[in-house]
C-alpha positions in Angstrom: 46.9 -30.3 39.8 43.3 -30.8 41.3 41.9 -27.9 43.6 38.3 -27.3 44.9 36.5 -24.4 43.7 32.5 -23.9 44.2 30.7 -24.2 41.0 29.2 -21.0 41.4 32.9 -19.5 41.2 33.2 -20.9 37.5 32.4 -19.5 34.2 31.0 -21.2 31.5 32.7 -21.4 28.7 31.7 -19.0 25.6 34.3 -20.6 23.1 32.8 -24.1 23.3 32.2 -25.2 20.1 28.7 -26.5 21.2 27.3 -23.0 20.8 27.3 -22.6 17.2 24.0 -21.1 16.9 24.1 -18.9 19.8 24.0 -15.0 19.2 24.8 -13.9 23.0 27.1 -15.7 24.7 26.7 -14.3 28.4 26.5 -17.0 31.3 22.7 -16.5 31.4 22.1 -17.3 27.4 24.5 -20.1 28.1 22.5 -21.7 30.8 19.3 -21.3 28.9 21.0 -22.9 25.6 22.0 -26.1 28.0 18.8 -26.5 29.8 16.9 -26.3 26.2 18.8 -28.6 24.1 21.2 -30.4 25.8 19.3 -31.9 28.5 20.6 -30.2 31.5 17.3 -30.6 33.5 18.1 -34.7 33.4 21.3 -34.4 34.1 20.3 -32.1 37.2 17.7 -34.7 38.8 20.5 -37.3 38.5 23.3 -35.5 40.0 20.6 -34.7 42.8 19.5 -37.9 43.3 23.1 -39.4 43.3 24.1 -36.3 45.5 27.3 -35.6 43.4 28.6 -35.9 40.1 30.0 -39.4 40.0 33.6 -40.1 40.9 35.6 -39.5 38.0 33.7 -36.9 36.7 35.9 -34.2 37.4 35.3 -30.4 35.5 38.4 -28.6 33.9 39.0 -25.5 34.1 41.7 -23.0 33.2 42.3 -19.5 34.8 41.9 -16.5 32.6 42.1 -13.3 34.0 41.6 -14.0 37.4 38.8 -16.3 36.8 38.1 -20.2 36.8 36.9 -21.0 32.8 35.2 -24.2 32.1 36.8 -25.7 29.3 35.3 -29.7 30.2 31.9 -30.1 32.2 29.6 -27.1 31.1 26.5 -29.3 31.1 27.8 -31.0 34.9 28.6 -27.4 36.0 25.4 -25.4 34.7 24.2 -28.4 36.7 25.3 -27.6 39.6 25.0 -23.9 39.4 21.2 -24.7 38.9 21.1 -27.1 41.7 22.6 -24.4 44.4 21.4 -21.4 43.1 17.4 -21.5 41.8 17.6 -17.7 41.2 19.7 -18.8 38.2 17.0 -21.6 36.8 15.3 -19.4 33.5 11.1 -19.2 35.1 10.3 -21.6 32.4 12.6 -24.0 33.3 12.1 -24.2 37.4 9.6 -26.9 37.3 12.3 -29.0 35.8 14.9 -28.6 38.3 14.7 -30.4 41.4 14.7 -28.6 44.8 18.7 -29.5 46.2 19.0 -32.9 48.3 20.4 -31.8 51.4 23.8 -33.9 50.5 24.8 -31.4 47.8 24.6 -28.0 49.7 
């Protein structure tokens, strides 16, 4: 089943298996982890430019407790967080994000 929910309604996951070296695994830590070494920033200014994720590129998610956990598409959903909500972009990181395109908001 395939529903629509806004990416800043998703959690990212903290079980991914990506995050072996991660001490803290709030949202915030998780974004900063992504952006550092798994080159969210790129994938950012091509989701931009593009205006979307490409078709096909569809995010899982599974509900636990009342909330919309990513278990596929952290790196396209910290993405997208980013991309609609610069409050979230760590200050070091901001000059790497691309202001939205007017298509994604």
């Amino acid at each position: 089943m395939s529903i629509t929910v806004s990416p800043l309604d998703l959690v990212l996951d903290t079980k991914n298996p990506r995050f072996v070296i991660l001490s803290s695994r709030e949202q915030a830590d998780i974004r900063n982890y992504l952006l550092t070494y798994e080159d969210v920033c790129q994938l950012a200014t091509a989701i931009n430019e593009y205006g979307s994720l490409l078709p096909g590129e569809r995010i899982v998610v599974l509900q636990e407790n009342g909330k919309y956990v990513v278990i596929e598409g952290n790196r396209r959903t910290c993405s997208l967080q980013l991309l609609l909500a610069r409050d979230l972009i760590p200050e070091s990181f901001s000059h790497r994000i691309p202001h939205t395109a007017t298509q994604i908001i």
